[in-house]
Every structure is written in C-alpha cells, then in structure tokens.
C-alpha positions as CSV (number, residue, x, y, z in Angstrom):
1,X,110.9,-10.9,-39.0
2,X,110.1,-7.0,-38.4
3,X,108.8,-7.0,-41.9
4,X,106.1,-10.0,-41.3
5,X,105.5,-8.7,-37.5
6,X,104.5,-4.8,-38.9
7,X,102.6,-6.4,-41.8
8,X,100.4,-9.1,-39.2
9,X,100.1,-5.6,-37.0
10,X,98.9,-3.7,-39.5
11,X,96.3,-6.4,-40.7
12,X,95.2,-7.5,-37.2
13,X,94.3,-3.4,-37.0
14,X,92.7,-3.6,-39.8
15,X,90.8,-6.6,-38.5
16,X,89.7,-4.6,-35.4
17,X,88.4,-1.5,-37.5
18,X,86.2,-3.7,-39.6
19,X,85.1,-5.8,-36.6
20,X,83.8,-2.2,-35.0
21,X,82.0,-0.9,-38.2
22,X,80.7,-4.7,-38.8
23,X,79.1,-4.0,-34.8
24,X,78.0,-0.3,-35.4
25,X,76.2,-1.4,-38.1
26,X,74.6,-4.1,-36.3
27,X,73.6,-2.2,-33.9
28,X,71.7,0.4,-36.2
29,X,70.4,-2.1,-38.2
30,X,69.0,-3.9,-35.2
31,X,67.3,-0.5,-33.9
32,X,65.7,0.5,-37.4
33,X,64.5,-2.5,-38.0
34,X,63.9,-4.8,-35.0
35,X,63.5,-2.2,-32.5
36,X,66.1,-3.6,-29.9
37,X,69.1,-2.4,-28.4
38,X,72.1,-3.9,-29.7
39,X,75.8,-4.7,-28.2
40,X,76.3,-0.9,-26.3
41,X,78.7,0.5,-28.9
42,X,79.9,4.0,-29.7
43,X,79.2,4.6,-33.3
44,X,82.3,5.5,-35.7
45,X,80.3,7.5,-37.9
46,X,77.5,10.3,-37.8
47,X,74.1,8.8,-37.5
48,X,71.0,9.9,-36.1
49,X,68.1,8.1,-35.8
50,X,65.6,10.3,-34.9
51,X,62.9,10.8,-37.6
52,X,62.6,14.3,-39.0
53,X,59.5,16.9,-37.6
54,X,57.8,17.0,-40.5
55,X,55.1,20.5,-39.7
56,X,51.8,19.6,-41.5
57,X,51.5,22.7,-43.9
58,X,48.8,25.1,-43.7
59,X,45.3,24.6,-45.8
60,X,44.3,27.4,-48.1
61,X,40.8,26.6,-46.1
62,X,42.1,28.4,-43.0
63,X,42.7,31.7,-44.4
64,X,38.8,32.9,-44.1
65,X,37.9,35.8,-46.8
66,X,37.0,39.1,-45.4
67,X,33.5,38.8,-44.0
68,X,32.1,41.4,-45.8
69,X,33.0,40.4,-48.9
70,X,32.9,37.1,-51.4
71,X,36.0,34.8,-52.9
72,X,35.4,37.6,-55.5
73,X,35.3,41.0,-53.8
74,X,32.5,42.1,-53.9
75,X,30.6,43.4,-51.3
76,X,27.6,41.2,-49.7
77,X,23.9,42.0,-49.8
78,X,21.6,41.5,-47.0
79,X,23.7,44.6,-45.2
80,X,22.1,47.7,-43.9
81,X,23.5,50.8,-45.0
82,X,24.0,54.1,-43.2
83,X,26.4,56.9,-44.7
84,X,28.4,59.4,-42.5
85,X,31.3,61.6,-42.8
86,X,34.4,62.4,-40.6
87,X,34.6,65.3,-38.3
88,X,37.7,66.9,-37.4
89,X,37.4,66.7,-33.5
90,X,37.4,62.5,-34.6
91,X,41.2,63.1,-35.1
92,X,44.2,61.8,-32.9
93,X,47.7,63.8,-33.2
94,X,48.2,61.5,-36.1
95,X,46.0,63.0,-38.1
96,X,43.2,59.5,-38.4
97,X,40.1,59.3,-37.2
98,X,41.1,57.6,-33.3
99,X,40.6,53.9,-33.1
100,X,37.9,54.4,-30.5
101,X,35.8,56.6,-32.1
102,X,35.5,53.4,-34.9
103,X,33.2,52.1,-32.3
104,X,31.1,54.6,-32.1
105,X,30.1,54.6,-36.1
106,X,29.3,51.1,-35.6
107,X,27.2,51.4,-32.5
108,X,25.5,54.0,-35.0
109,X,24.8,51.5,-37.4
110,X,23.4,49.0,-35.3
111,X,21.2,51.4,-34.2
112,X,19.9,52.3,-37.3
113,X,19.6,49.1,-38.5
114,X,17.4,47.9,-35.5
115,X,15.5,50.9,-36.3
116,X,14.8,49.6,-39.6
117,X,12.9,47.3,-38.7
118,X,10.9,48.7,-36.2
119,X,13.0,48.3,-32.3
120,X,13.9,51.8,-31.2
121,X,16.2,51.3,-28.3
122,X,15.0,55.5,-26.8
123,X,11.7,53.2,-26.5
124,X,13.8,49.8,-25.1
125,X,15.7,52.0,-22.7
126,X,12.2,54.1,-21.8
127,X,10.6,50.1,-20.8
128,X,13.1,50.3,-18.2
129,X,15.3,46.9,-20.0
130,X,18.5,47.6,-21.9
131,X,20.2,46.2,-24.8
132,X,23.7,46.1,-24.0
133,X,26.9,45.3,-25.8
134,X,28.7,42.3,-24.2
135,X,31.3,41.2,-26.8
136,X,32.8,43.6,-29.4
137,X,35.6,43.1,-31.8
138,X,37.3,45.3,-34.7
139,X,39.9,44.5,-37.7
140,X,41.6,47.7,-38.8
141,X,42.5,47.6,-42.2
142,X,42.8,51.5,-43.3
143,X,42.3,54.5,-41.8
144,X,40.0,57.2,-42.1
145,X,40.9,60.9,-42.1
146,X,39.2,64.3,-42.0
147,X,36.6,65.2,-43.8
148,X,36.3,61.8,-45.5
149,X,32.9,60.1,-46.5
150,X,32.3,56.8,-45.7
151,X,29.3,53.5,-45.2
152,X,28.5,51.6,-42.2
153,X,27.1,47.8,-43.3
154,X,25.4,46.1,-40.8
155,X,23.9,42.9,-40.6
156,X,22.2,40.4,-38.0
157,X,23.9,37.2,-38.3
158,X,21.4,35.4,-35.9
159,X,19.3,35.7,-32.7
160,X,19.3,33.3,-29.6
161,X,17.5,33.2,-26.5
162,X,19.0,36.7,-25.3
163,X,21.5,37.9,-27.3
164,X,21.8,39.1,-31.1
165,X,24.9,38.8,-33.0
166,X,26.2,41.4,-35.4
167,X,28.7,41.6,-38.3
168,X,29.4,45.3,-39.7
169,X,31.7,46.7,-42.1
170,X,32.8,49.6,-43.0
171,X,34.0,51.2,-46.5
172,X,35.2,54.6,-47.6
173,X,33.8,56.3,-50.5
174,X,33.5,57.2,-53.2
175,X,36.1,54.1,-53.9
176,X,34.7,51.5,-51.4
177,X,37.8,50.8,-49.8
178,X,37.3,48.7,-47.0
179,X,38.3,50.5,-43.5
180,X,37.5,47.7,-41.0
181,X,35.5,44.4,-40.1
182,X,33.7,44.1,-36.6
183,X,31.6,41.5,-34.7
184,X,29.5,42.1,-32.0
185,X,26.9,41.1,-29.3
186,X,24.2,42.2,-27.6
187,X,22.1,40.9,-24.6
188,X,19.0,41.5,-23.9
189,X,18.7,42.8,-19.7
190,X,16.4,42.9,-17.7
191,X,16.0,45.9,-15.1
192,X,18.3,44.6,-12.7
193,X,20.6,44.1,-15.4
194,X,20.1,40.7,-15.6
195,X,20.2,38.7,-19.0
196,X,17.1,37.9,-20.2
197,X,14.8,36.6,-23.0
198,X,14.4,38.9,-25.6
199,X,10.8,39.7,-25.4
200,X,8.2,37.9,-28.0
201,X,7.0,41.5,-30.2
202,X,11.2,41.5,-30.8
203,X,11.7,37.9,-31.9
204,X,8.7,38.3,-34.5
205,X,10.6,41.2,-36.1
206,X,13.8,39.8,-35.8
207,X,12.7,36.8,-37.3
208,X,10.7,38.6,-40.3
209,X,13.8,40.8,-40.5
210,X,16.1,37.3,-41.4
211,X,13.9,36.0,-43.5
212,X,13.1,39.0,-45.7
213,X,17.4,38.9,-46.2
214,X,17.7,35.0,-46.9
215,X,15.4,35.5,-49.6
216,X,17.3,38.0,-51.2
C-alpha cells in the first residue's frame, strides 16, 4: 500500500508540473499570437516577450566629404586664392598658430576675394553701411606653426536678400595639407546697424561673380 500510495503521489506531481507548463505555454502563446492576456500565471521558465531595439545603422550618405574637396581629394575650383605665411607673435605657449588668430586669415581672404571682384569694404565702411559677420564657424584639422606657408580658398556659396554666405579653406604648403574648413555669413547693415538689402551695383557683381565660377 505505501508502494502504490508514493507511486500515485509521485504521478499526481507529475500531473501538476505538466498542467503548469501546459498553462504557461498557453498563456505565451495566447499573447504572441492573439494579443490577449491569458489565465494570470507565473512563468516556470525564462521568457521575455519584449521585441529586441533593433538601431537603424548609419548610411555612408551621412558622413559629408570635406567641403573643400571631392569623393576624390582633390581640391575644388571656383575658390579664390590668397597666400600668407605665419608670424611668430601668431603663436600660443604651445608652440601653433592660436585658434583665434585662424579667424583672422579667413576674414583676410574674404576680403580679398570681395576685392576681386570689385567691393572694397575701406569704400563700404567710408558709405557709412557695414558688412558684418553674423555667423562664423571653423573645423580644425592641423595646425599651423611658425614660420609656415600656407593658402586661404575662399568662395561665395550664394547671396540672398542681405546676407552672403562663404565657405573657405585653408591648406599648408608646399604639401597642401588641409589645416581647416570654415563657413561664414555676412549681413549687409545699414547705418543704424540695421540689416538691409544689399545694394543693386553689389548684386550685379555678385551675380556676375557666380556665374563666371559655374561656368568653370
């Protein structure tokens, strides 16, 4: 009798732990593939049933080549060129040309480059307007050090109402390694200081300037 009474225990126990699993199962089943809850039941084995974050990867599209330059590496035309060379008192402690004075060169060049093409800004600032520099932004990739030689590309991306946009470059020589990348603009102001159309002799110029570089 103690035989037969441990042997229906032990298969009644069995009974239970299959009747739990047989629920368990159920109840996942029911959620994955009905989408309703189930008998409440604490699950006898690991589960989750939350679907994996899956992070879209990143497109090669959203790594942008350096402005100045092609897929290829080499250096864009339609850039005006000005050549210059560092002086010692340029230096910080550490022995580079200081990260401020990298604004000055370009400033330089944009100069230059609206001289080219005929809008002196001694003659802007004489007319009692300015041409002012609103937005200005810089990408360090090397430095410069004393005594070396190096070119400031500048180009006009495009004009609006008021304000001209830049994009300049600049490389060291004689190897044309590229130093940094910058983006500017300038608003044209009135004299209260005051944005304001750039005037009609500019835009001609400006717009002569472009299309002299889109067909090259």
């Amino acid at each position: 009798m103690i035989g037969t009474f441990s042997r229906n225990r032990t298969k009644s126990c069995q009974l239970i732990i299959i009747y739990i699993w047989a629920l368990s199962l159920e109840q996942v089943t029911s959620v994955m593939f009905t989408g309703t809850a189930a008998v409440a039941m604490p699950l006898m084995f690991p589960c989750s049933l939350r679907p994996p974050l899956i992070q879209p990867l990143r497109s090669a599209n959203t790594f942008k080549p350096l402005s100045c330059l092609n897929l290829k590496g080499e250096r864009k035309s339609g850039f005006h060129e000005i050549e210059l060379k560092v002086r010692d008192y340029e230096l910080d402690q550490f022995g580079v040309v200081n990260n401020a004075v990298y604004a000055n060169y370009c400033q330089h060049g944009r100069h230059e480059i609206l001289e080219s093409i005929g809008v002196s800004c001694e003659e802007v600032s004489r007319s009692g307007v300015a041409l002012a520099i609103s937005e200005f932004t810089i990408k360090f990739i090397a430095p410069l050090r004393s005594g070396s030689k190096f070119v400031v590309k500048t180009k006009i991306l495009k004009t609006t109402g008021a304000r001209i946009y830049f994009e300049q470059c600049i490389f060291k020589l004689p190897n044309e390694e590229l130093i940094l990348e910058a983006k500017g603009t300038a608003v044209w102001l009135d004299n209260k200081y005051r944005p304001s159309r750039i005037p009609s002799h500019v835009r001609v110029k400006l717009a002569l300037f472009h299309c002299q570089n889109v067909a090259i």
